[in-house]
C-alpha positions in Angstrom: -33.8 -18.2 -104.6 -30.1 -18.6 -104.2 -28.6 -21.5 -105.6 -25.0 -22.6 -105.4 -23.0 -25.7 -107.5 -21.9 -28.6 -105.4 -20.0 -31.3 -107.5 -21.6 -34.8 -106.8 -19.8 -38.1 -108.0 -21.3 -41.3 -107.9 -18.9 -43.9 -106.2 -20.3 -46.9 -108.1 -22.0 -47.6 -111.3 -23.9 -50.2 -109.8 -26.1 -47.8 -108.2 -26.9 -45.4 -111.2 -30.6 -46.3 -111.0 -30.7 -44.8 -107.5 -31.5 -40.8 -108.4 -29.1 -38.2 -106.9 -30.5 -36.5 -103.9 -32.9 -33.5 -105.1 -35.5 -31.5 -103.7 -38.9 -32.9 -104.1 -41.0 -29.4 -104.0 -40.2 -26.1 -105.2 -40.5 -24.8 -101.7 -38.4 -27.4 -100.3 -35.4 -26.5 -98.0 -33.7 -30.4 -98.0 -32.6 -32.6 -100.7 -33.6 -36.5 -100.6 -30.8 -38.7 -100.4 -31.5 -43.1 -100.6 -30.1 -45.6 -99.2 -27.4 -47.1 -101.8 -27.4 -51.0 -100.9 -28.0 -53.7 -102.9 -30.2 -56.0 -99.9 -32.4 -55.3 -97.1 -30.8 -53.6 -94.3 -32.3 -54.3 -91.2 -31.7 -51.9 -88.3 -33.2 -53.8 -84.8 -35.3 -51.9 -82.7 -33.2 -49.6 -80.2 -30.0 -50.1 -83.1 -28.0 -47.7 -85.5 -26.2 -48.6 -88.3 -24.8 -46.9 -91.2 -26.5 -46.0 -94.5 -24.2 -45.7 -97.8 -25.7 -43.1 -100.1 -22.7 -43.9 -102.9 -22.0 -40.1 -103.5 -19.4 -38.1 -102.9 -19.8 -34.2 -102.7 -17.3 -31.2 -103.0 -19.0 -29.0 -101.2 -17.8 -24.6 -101.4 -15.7 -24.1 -99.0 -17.8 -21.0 -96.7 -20.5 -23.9 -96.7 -21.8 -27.1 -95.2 -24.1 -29.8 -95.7 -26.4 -30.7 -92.4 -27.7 -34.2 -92.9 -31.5 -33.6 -91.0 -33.9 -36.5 -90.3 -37.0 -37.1 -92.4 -40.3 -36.3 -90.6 -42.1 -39.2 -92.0 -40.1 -41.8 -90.6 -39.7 -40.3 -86.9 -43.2 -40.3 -86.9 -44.3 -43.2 -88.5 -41.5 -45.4 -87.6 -39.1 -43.7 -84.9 -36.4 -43.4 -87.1 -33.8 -40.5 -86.6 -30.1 -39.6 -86.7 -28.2 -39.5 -83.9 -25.9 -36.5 -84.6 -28.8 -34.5 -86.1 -28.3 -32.6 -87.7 -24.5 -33.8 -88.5 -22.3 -31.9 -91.1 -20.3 -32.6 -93.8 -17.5 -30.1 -94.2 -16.2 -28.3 -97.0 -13.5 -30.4 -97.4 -14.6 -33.4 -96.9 -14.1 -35.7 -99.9 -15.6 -39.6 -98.5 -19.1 -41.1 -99.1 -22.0 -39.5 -97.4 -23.3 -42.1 -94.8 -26.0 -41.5 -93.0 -26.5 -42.5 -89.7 -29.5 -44.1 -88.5 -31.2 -44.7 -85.1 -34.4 -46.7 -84.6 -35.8 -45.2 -81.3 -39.0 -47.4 -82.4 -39.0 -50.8 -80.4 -40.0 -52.5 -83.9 -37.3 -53.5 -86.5 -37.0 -51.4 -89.6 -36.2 -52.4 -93.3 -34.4 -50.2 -95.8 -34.5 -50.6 -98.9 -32.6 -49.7 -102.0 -33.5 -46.4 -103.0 -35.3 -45.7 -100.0 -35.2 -41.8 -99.2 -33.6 -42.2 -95.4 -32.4 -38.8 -95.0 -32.5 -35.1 -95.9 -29.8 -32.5 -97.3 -29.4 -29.0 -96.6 -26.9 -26.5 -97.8 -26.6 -24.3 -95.3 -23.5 -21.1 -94.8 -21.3 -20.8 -92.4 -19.0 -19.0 -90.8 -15.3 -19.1 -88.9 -15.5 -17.6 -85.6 -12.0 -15.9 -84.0 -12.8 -16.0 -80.8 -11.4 -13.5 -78.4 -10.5 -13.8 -75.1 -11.1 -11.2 -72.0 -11.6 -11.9 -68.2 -15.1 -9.9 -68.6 -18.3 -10.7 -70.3 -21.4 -8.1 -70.6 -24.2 -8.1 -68.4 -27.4 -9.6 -70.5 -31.2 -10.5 -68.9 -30.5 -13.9 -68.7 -27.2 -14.0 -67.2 -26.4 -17.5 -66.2 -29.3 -18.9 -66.6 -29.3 -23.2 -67.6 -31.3 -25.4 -69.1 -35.3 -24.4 -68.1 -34.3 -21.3 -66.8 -37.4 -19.8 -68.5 -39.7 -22.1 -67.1 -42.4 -24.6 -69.0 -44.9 -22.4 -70.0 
């Protein structure tokens, strides 16, 4: 298993009850991360609103963070993210906020310390790309969305 350091810093004391994010299984690809609030936030049915997490990360610059739904709640409550899976960039120094949709046509409560979100540590890399008037030949060629049929 490779593991790399990320810094974390907590923006507020007032949340220090509220665990950092952390992977819940050994075999676990995502980290947990809660919602930091001190109420009841109420995202309306067909809504998104923004979820403090109070950390800040500093993340190694040749790597990213994709924030990825939870299963659990998109399939108990209809409860996504709307740029998923959305990034936080190497240098990127705010709070991580998550952002939450509820697809579900029922309100839904979150809670302080409520896991809303996943974290994975992912690499990346910086493309160069290259121009030229001619591309070569593949299978598919231009070939759009269905192009390979249903089944």
């Amino acid at each position: 298993m490779n593991k790399i350091k990320i810094k974390t810093k907590r923006i507020s004391e007032k949340f220090n009850d509220i665990p950092l994010p952390y992977y819940a299984t050994e075999g676990s690809a995502g980290m947990d991360v809660r919602a930091a609030i001190n109420e009841d936030m109420i995202i309306k049915a067909g809504e998104v609103n923004l979820v403090p997490t109070n950390i800040m990360v500093e993340i190694p610059v040749g790597y990213e963070i994709q924030v990825r739904p939870r299963s659990g709640l998109a399939l108990k409550h209809g409860i996504g993210l709307l740029n998923s899976p959305g990034t936080i960039d190497s240098d990127y120094r705010g709070e991580v906020g998550i952002i939450v949709s509820n697809f579900s046509k029922e309100d839904f409560v979150v809670k302080r310390g409520n896991r809303i979100a996943q974290l994975v540590i992912t690499k990346v890399y910086q493309a160069e790309l290259v121009e030229t008037l001619e591309l070569e030949e593949s299978i598919r060629g231009n070939g759009g969305f269905g192009h390979t049929g249903k089944n």
